[in-house]
C-alpha positions as CSV (number, residue, x, y, z in Angstrom):
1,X,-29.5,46.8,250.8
2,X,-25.5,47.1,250.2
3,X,-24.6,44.1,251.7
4,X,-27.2,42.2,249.8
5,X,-26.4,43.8,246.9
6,X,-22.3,42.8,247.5
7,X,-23.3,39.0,247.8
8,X,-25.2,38.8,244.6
9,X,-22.6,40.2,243.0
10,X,-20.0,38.0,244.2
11,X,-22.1,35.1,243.8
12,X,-22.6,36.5,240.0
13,X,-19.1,37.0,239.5
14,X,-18.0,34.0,240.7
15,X,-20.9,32.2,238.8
16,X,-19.0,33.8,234.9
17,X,-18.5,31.3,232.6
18,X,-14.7,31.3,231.7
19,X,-15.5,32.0,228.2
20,X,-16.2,35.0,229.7
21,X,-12.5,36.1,231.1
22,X,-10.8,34.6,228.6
23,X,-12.2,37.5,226.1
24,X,-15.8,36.1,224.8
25,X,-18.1,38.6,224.7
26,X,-21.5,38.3,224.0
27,X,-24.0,40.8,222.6
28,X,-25.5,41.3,225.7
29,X,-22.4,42.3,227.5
30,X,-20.8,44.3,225.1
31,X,-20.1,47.6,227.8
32,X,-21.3,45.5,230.7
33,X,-20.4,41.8,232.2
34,X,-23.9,40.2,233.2
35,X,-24.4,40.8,236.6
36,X,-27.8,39.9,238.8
37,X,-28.7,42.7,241.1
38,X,-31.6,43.3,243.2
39,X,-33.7,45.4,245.2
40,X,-35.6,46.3,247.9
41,X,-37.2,49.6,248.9
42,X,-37.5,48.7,252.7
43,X,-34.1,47.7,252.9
44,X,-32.9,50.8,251.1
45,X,-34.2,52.8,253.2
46,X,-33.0,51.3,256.6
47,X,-29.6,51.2,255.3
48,X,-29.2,55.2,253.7
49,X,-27.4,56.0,257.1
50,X,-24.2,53.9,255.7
51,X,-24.6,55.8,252.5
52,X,-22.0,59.0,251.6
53,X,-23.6,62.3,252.3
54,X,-25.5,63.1,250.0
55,X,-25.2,66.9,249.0
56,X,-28.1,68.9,247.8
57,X,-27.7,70.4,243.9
58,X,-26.1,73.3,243.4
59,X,-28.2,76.4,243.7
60,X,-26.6,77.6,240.2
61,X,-28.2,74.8,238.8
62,X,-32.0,76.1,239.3
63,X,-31.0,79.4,237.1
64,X,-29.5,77.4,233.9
65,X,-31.8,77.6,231.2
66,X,-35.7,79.5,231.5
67,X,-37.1,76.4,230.4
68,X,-36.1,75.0,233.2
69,X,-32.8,72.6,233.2
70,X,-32.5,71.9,236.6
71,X,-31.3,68.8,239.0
72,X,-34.7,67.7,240.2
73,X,-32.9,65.3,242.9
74,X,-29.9,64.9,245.6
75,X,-26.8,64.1,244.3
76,X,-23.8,62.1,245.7
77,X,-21.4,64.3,245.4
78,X,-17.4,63.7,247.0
79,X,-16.8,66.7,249.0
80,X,-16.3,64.2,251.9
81,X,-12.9,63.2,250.3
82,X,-11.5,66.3,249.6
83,X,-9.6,66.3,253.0
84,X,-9.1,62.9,253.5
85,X,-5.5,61.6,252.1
86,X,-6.6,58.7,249.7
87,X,-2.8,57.5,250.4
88,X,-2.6,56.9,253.4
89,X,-6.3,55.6,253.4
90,X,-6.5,52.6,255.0
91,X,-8.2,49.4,254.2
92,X,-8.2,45.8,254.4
93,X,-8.0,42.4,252.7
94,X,-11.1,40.9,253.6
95,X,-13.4,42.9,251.0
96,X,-17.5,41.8,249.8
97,X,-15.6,40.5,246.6
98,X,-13.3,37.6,245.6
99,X,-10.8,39.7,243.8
100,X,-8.8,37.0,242.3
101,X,-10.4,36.7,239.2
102,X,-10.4,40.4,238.5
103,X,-8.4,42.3,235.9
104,X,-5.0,42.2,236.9
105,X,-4.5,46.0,238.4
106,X,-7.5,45.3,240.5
107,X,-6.6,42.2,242.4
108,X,-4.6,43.7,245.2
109,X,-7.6,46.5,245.9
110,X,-8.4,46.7,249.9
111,X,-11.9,47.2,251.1
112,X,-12.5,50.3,253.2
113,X,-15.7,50.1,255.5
114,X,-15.8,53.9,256.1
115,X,-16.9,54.8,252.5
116,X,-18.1,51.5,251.4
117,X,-15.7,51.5,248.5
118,X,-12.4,49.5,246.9
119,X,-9.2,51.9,247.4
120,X,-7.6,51.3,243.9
121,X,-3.8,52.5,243.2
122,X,-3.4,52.9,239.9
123,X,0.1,52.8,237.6
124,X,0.9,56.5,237.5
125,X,0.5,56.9,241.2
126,X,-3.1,58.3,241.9
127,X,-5.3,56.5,244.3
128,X,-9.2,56.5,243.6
129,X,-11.9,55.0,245.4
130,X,-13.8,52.9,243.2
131,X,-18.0,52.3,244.2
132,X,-19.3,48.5,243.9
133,X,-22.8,49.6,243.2
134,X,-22.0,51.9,240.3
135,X,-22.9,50.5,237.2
136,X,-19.7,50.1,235.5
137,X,-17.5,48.4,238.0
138,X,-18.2,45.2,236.9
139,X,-17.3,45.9,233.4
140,X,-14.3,47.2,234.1
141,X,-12.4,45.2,237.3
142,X,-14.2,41.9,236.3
143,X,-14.2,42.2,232.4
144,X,-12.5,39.8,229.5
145,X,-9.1,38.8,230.3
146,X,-6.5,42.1,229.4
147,X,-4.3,39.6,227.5
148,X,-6.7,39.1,225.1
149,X,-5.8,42.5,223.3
150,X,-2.0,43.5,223.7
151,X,-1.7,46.1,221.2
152,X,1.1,44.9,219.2
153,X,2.0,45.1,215.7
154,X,0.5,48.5,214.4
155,X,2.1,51.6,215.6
156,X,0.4,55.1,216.4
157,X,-0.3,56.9,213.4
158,X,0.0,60.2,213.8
159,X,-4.4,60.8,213.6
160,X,-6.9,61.9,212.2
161,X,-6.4,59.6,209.3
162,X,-8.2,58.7,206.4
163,X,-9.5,54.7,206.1
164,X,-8.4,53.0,203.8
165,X,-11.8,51.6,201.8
166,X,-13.9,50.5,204.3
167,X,-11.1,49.7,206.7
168,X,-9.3,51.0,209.3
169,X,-6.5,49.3,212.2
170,X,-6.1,50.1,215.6
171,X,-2.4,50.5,217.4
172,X,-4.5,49.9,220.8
173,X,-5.6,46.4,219.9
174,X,-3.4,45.3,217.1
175,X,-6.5,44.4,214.7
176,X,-8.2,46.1,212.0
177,X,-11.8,46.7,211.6
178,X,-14.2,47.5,209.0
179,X,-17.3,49.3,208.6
180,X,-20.2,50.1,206.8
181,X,-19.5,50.7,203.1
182,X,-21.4,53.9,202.4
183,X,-18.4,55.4,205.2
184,X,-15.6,54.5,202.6
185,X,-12.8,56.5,203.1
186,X,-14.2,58.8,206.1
187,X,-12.3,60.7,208.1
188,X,-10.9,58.7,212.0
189,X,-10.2,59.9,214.7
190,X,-9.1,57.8,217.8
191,X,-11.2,58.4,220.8
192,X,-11.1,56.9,224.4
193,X,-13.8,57.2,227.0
194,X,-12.5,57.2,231.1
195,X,-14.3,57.5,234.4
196,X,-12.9,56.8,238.0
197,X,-12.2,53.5,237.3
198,X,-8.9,54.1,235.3
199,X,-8.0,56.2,238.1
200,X,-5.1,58.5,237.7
201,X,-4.6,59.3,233.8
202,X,-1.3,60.4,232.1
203,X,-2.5,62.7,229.8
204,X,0.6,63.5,228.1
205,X,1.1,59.9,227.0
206,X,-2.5,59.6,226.1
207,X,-2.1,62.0,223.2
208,X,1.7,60.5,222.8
209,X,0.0,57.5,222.0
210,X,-1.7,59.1,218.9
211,X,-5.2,59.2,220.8
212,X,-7.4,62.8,219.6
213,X,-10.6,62.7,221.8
214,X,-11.6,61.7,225.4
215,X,-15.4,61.4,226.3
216,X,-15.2,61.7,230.0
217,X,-17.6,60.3,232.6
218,X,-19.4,63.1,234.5
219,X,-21.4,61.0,236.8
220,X,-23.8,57.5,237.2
221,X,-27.0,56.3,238.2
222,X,-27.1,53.3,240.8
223,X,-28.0,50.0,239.3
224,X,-29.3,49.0,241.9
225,X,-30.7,52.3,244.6
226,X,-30.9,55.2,241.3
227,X,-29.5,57.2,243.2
228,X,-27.3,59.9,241.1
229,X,-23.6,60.5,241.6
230,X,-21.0,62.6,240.3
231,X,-17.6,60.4,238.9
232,X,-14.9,61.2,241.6
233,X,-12.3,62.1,238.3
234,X,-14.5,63.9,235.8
235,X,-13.0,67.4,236.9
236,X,-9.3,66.2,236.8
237,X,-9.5,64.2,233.6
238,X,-11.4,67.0,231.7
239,X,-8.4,69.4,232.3
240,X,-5.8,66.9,231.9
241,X,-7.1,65.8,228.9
242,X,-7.7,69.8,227.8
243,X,-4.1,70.5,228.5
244,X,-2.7,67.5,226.6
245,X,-4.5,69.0,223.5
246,X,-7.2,66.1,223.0
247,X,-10.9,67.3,221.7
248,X,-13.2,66.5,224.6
249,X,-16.9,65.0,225.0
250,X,-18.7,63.7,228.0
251,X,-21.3,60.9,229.0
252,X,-23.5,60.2,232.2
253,X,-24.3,56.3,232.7
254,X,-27.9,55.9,232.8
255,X,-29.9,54.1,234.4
256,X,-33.2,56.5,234.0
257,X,-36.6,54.9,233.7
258,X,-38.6,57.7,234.1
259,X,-38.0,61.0,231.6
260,X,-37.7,63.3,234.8
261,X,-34.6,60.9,235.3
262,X,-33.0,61.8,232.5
263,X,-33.1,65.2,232.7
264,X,-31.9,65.3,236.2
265,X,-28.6,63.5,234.9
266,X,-28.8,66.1,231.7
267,X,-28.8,69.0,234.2
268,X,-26.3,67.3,236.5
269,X,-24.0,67.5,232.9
270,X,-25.3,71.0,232.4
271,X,-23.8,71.9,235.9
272,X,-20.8,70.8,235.8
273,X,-19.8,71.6,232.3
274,X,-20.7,75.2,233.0
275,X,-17.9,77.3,232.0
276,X,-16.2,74.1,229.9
277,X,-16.0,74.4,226.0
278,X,-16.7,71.1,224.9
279,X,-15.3,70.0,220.9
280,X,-18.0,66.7,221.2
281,X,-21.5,65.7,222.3
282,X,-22.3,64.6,225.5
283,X,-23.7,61.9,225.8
284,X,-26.6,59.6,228.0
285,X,-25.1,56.0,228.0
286,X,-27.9,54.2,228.1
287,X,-27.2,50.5,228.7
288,X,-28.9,47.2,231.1
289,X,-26.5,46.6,233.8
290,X,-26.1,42.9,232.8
291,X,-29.0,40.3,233.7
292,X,-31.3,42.6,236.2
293,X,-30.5,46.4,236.9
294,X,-33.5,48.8,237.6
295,X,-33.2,49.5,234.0
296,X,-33.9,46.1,232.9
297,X,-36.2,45.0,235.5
298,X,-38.7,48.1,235.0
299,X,-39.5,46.6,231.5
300,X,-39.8,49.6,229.7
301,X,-40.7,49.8,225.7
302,X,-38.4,50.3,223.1
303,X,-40.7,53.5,222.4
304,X,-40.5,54.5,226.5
305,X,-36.6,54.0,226.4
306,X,-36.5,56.3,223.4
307,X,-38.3,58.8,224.9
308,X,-36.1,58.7,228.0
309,X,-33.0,59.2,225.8
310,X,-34.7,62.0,223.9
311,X,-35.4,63.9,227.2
312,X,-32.0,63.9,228.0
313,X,-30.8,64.8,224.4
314,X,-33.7,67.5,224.5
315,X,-32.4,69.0,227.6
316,X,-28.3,69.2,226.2
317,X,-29.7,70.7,223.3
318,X,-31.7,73.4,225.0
319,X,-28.1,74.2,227.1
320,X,-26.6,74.9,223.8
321,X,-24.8,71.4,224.0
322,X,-24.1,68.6,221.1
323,X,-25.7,65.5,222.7
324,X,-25.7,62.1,222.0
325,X,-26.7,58.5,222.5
326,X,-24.4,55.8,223.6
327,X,-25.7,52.1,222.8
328,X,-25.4,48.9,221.8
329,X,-26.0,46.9,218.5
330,X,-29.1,45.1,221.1
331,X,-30.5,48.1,222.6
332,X,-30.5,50.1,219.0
333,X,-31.9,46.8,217.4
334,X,-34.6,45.9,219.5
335,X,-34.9,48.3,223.0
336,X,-34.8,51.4,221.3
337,X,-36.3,53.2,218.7
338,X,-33.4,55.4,217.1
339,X,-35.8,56.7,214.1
340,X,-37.9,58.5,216.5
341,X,-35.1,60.3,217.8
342,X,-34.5,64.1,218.2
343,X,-33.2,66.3,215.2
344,X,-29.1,66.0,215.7
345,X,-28.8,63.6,217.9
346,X,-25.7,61.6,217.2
347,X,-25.2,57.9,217.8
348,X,-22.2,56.5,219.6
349,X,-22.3,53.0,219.0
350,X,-21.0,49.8,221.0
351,X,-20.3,46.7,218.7
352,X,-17.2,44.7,220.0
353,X,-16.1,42.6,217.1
354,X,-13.9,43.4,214.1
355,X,-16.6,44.0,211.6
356,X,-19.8,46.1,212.4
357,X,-22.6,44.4,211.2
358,X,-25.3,47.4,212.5
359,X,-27.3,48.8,209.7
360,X,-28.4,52.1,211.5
361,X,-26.7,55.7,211.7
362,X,-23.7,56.1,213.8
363,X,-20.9,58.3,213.5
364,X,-19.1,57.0,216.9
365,X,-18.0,52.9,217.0
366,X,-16.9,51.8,220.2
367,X,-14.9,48.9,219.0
368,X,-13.4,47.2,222.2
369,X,-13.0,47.6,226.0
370,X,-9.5,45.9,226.0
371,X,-7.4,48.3,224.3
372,X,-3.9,49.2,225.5
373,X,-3.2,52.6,225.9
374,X,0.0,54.8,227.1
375,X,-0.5,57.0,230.1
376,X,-3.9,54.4,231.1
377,X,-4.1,51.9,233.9
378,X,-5.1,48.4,232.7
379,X,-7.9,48.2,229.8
380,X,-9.3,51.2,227.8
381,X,-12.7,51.6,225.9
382,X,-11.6,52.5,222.0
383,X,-14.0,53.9,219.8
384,X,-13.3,55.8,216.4
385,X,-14.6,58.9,215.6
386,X,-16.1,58.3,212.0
387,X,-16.3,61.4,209.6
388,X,-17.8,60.3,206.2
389,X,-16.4,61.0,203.3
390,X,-16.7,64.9,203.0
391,X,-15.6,66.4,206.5
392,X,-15.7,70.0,208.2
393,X,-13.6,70.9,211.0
394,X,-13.2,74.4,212.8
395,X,-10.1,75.7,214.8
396,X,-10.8,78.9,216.9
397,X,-7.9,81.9,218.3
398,X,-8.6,81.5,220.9
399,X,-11.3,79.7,222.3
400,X,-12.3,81.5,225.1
401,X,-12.9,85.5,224.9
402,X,-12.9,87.8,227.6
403,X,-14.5,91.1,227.5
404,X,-14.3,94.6,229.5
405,X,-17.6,96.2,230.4
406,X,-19.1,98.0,227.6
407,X,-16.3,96.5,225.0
408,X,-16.2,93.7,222.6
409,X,-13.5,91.1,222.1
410,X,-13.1,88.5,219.0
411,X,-12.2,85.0,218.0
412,X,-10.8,84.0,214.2
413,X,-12.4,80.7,213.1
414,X,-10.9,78.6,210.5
415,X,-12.4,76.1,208.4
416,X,-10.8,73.3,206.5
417,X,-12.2,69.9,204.8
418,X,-10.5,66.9,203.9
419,X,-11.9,67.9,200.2
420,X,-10.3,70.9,198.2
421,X,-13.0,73.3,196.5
422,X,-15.5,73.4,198.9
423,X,-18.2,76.1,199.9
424,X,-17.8,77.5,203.1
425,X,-21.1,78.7,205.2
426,X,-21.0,79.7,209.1
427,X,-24.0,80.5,211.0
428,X,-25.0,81.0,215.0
429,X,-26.5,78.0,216.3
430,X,-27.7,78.5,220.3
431,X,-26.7,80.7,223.0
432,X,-26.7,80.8,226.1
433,X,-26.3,83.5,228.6
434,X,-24.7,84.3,231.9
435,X,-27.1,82.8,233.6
436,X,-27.9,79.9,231.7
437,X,-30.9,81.1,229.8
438,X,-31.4,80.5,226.0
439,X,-31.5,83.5,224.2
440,X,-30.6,84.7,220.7
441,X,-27.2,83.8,220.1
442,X,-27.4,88.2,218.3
443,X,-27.6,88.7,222.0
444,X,-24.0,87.0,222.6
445,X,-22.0,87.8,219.5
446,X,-22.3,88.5,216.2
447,X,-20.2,86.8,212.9
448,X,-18.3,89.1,210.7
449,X,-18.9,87.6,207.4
450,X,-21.4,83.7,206.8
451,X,-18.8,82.7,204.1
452,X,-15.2,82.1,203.5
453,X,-12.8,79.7,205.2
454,X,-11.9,82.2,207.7
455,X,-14.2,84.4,209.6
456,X,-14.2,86.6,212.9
457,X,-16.9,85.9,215.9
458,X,-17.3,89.5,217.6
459,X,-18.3,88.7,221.0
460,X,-20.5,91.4,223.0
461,X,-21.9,90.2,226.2
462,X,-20.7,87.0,228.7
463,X,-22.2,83.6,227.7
464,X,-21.7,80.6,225.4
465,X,-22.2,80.3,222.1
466,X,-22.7,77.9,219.2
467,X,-21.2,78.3,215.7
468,X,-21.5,75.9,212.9
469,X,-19.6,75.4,209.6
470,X,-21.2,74.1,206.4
471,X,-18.7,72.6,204.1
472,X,-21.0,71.8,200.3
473,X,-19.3,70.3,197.2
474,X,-20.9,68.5,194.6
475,X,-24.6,68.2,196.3
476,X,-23.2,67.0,199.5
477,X,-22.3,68.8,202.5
478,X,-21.0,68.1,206.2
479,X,-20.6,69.9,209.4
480,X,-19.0,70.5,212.4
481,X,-20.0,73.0,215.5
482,X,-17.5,74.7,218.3
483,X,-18.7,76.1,221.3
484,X,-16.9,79.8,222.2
485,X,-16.8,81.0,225.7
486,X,-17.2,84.9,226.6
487,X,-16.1,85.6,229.8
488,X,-16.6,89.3,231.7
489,X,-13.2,90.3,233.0
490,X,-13.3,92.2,236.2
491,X,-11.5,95.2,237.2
492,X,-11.9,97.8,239.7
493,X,-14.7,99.5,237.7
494,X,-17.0,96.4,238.4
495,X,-16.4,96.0,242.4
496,X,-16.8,98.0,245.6
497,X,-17.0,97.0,249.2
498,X,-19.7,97.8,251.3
499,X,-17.7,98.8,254.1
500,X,-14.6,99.7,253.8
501,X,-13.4,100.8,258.1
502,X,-14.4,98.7,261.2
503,X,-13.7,99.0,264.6
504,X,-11.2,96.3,266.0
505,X,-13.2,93.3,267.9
506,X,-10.9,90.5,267.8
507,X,-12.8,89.0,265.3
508,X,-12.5,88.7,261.6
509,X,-13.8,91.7,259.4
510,X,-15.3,90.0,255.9
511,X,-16.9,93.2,254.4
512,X,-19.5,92.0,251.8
513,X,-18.6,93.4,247.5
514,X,-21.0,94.6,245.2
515,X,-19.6,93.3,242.2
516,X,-21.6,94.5,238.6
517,X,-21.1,93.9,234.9
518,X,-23.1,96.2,232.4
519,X,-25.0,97.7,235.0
520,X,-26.6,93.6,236.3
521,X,-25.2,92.7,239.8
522,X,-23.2,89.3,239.9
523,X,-24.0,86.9,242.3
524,X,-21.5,85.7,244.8
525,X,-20.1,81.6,244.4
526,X,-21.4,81.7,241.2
527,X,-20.2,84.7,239.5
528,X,-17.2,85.4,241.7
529,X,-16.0,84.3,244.6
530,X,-14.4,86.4,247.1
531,X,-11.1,85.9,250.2
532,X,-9.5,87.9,253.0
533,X,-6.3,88.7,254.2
534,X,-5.1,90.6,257.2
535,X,-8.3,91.2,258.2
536,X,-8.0,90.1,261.9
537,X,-5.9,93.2,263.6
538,X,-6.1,97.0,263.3
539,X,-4.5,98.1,260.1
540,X,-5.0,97.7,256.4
541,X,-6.9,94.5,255.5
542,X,-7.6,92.9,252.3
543,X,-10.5,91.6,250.5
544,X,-9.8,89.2,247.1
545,X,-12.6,89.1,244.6
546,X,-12.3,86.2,241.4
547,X,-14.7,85.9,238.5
548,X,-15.8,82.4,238.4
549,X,-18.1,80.8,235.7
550,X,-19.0,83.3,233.1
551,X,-16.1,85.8,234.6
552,X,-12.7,85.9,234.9
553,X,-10.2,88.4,236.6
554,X,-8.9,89.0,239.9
555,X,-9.9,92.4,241.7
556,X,-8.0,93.9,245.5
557,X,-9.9,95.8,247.4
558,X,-8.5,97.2,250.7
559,X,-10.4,98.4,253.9
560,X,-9.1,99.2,257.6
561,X,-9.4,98.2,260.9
562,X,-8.8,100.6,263.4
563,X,-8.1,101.0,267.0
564,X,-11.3,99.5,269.6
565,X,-12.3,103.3,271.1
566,X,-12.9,103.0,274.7
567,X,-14.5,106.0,274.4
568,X,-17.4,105.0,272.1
569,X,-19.8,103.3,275.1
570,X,-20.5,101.0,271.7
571,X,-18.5,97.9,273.4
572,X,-17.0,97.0,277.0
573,X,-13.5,95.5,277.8
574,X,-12.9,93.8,280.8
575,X,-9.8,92.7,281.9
576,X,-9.4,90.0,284.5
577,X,-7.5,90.9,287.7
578,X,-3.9,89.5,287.6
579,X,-3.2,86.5,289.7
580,X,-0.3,87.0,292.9
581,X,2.6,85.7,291.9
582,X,5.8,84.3,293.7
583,X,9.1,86.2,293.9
584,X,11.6,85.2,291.5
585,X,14.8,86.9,290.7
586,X,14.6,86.3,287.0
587,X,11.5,89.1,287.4
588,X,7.8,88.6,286.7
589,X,5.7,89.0,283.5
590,X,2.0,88.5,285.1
591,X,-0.7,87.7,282.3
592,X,-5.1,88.4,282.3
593,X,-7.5,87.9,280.3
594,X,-8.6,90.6,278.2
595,X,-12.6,90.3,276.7
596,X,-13.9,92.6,274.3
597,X,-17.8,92.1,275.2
598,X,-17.5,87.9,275.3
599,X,-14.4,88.1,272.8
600,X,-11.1,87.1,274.4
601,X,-8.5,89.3,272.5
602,X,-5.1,88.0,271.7
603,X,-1.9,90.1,272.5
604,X,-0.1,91.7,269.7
């Protein structure tokens, strides 16, 4: 299937129309270049032994939420990379694609037949391998010519800003762009979404350049096989991007036809934002992958693609998450039924010309793929963040809270508005436990006051919660929601070993912990985690135990090995007879064997 999949896409490629590179995009390719793929279930199958391994979901994942967010299908994950040296990766010229027509930082890619992938070195020195089969390579190493947009002529502007009218300009493309009137004077913020495909991100210069939000990718859907698949970067661009001090969001490319689908790639967000305060939705980018795509060729209704979309928004929502849907002006148009959508969803929309002409509800406007942005390989996505008119906006200290067992710990939120005078009103959203189960967010934490533009969150037990501030004035209101994390800290009070002295067998002695918070036991890998030092040879050995997840805090516990007991007639040592050896006048120092039941023991 691969390989027939490679040649339609070179064929398609090569077939562009010029217009095409040189920066004419049509409504049909406004996040996608049109591309013809196809497929075949018997060849699929016979070729799944060249695919990556594909790893089974995390267990975690089956305990997030009671009403049951779970991965329903395998996942592509990349733990088969994490001991391979991507730089010294080797590959060659002779790739499935004619590269010469590509964006200019992809042309000198090599092919590597090992993992079926492009090894792309990107201009801060990271090297990524980059998938033909997921759904946005096309759009992003074959997509309008870079020149076309080169950023000149408008300087960062120290964001959010305020537009002037209607209108607002972008330092990243060196144009300005208006929209809808009823969004005069709203509130923008710059916002750039990455996945794999930028490769190595410079963070730092990313918010140097005046950007305020990433939306990172988390993971795609196959055009062509479905098959689900985490993004390579997601975990390396969502701290990067959380240390540089940007506001963060997420999406998964979709390519769900079925509402089971969807969820799966909700819960395969759910899993690996665990633990990760997010500032903005996440969202399900739900797009064709140009002229064929399973998407496209299942022929769903524009009621059948809503109620995909909605599934996926439904699950977020029940994981205490702001969710979203990522379109374009076509699929919101005509494919899609955005009316019919779930209560706070919120609509990221992808319209690639300076003046949005879409007549729906949006509060996200991906403007163009070929901005220019510091600290970013190549072309970037560039969407404004659109606050109308009256805005609320929440700052926590701090953002994450960790507790003792059988204490509290608290957070000071602060509201503020673009608009003097207003009325300040905070309530609990969602909550979420440690396990991932909705429950009352009472159960989680509790608010010290519901008014005022400052107010303390008393949290009582680990989890996540959801806060949200009303702003009113004059008959209008806005708001804005943050997400608090309560971590359980771990001391000594919370573990104990299960053994704490073993008899030495030449072996390594990995005691199991009973580690408990508020009287519940923890669960090991997903709670915390748990290391060994010295714990080979007789004396005092070490055990590590770190809260993951929910828990934080680092914990030594110490046990012994002592001295193998002949005496005991619990184990048998046998020493092999020592071999003759030759006179020398240097001395001898004859060597054996010594076993400890079938254990060869090493000499001191």
């Amino acid at each position: 299937m691969r390989k027939k999949f490679l040649a339609v896409l070179l064929a398609a490629t090569m077939m562009m129309p010029s217009a095409v590179f040189a920066g004419e995009i049509t409504e049909n390719t406004e996040k996608q270049e049109a591309v013809a793929l196809e497929t075949e279930t018997a060849e699929t199958e016979s070729e799944e032994s060249t695919e990556p391994e594909v790893a089974e979901a995390e267990e975690t994942s089956e305990n997030l939420v009671a009403s049951g967010i779970r991965l329903t299908e395998k996942v592509v994950t990349w733990e088969d990379e994490k001991n391979v040296n991507l730089e010294e990766l080797e590959g060659t010229d002779d790739g499935p694609l004619d590269l010469s027509r590509a964006r200019e930082c992809y042309r000198d890619m090599k092919w590597n037949e090992e993992f079926k992938s492009y090894i792309f070195k990107d201009d801060n020195g990271g090297t990524t391998l980059l998938d033909p089969e997921d759904p946005e390579f096309v759009k992003n190493v074959f997509g309008p010519d870079e020149k076309e947009a080169n950023g000149v002529g408008i300087a960062p502007s120290g964001t959010p800003r305020t537009a002037t009218g209607n209108t607002v300009a972008s330092p990243y493309t060196g144009k300005t762009y208006t929209f809808a009137a009823s969004k005069a004077n709203a509130t923008i913020n710059d916002v750039i979404d990455v996945s794999s495909h930028q490769g190595t991100v410079n963070w730092a210069a990313v918010k140097t350049a005046g950007i305020d939000c990433a939306i990172i990718r988390i993971g795609y859907r196959g055009a062509a096989d479905g098959v689900l698949h985490e993004d390579k970067n997601w975990r390396t661009n969502i701290a990067g991007a959380k240390a540089a001090g940007l506001k963060i969001g997420a999406y998964v490319f979709s390519q769900a036809i079925t509402e089971a689908e969807a969820n799966s790639e909700a819960a395969l967000a759910v899993t690996c934002l665990s633990g990760v305060a997010m500032d903005l939705p996440v969202f399900i980018d739900y797009e064709y992958y140009g002229s064929s795509g399973r998407l496209r060729d299942a022929k769903l209704s524009a009621q059948a693609h809503q109620t995909i979309c909605n599934a996926f928004c439904n699950t977020m929502k029940t994981a205490g998450y702001q969710f979203g849907i990522y379109a374009n002006k076509n699929m919101l148009s005509t494919d899609m039924v955005p009316t019919n959508c779930i209560a706070g969803t919120v609509y990221w929309l992808a319209r690639y010309q300076e003046v949005c002409d879409y007549g729906g509800t949006y509060t996200f406007w991906q403007y163009s793929s070929t901005g220019k942005v510091g600290g970013v390989t190549g072309n970037t996505d560039c969407s404004f963040w659109i606050q109308d008119g009256l805005t609320a906006s929440i700052t926590a200290s701090p953002t994450e809270i960790a507790i003792y067992e059988d204490s509290t710990g608290k957070t000071t939120l602060k509201g503020s508005s673009n608009t003097s005078d207003v009325t300040y009103a905070w309530s609990l959203i969602s909550a979420v436990n440690r396990k991932g189960n909705a429950v009352s967010p009472d159960k989680i934490g509790s608010l010290s006051s519901t008014s005022g533009d400052s107010v303390n969150f008393v949290a009582k037990k680990p989890g996540k919660v959801v806060i949200r501030l009303t702003v009113s004035k004059s008959g209008k209101s806005a708001t804005s929601d943050i997400t608090i994390m309560i971590r359980g800290r771990l001391t000594t009070d919370n573990t104990s070993l299960d053994n704490v002295e073993f008899e030495y067998n030449g072996k390594e002695r990995k005691p199991k912990a009973t580690v408990t918070f508020s009287e519940a036991d923890l669960t090991l890998n997903t709670d915390y985690k748990i290391s060994y030092k010295a714990n080979k040879r007789v004396g005092t050995a070490t055990a590590i135990i770190e809260g993951m997840g929910y828990f934080t805090g680092t914990v030594t516990e110490h046990f012994e090995i002592i001295p193998f007991n002949l005496d005991t007639g619990g184990s048998t040592l046998n020493i092999a007879k020592f071999r003759d050896q030759t006179y020398s006048p240097d001395g001898l120092k004859p060597s054996t064997t010594v076993k400890m039941n079938k254990t060869t023991v090493s000499p001191v």
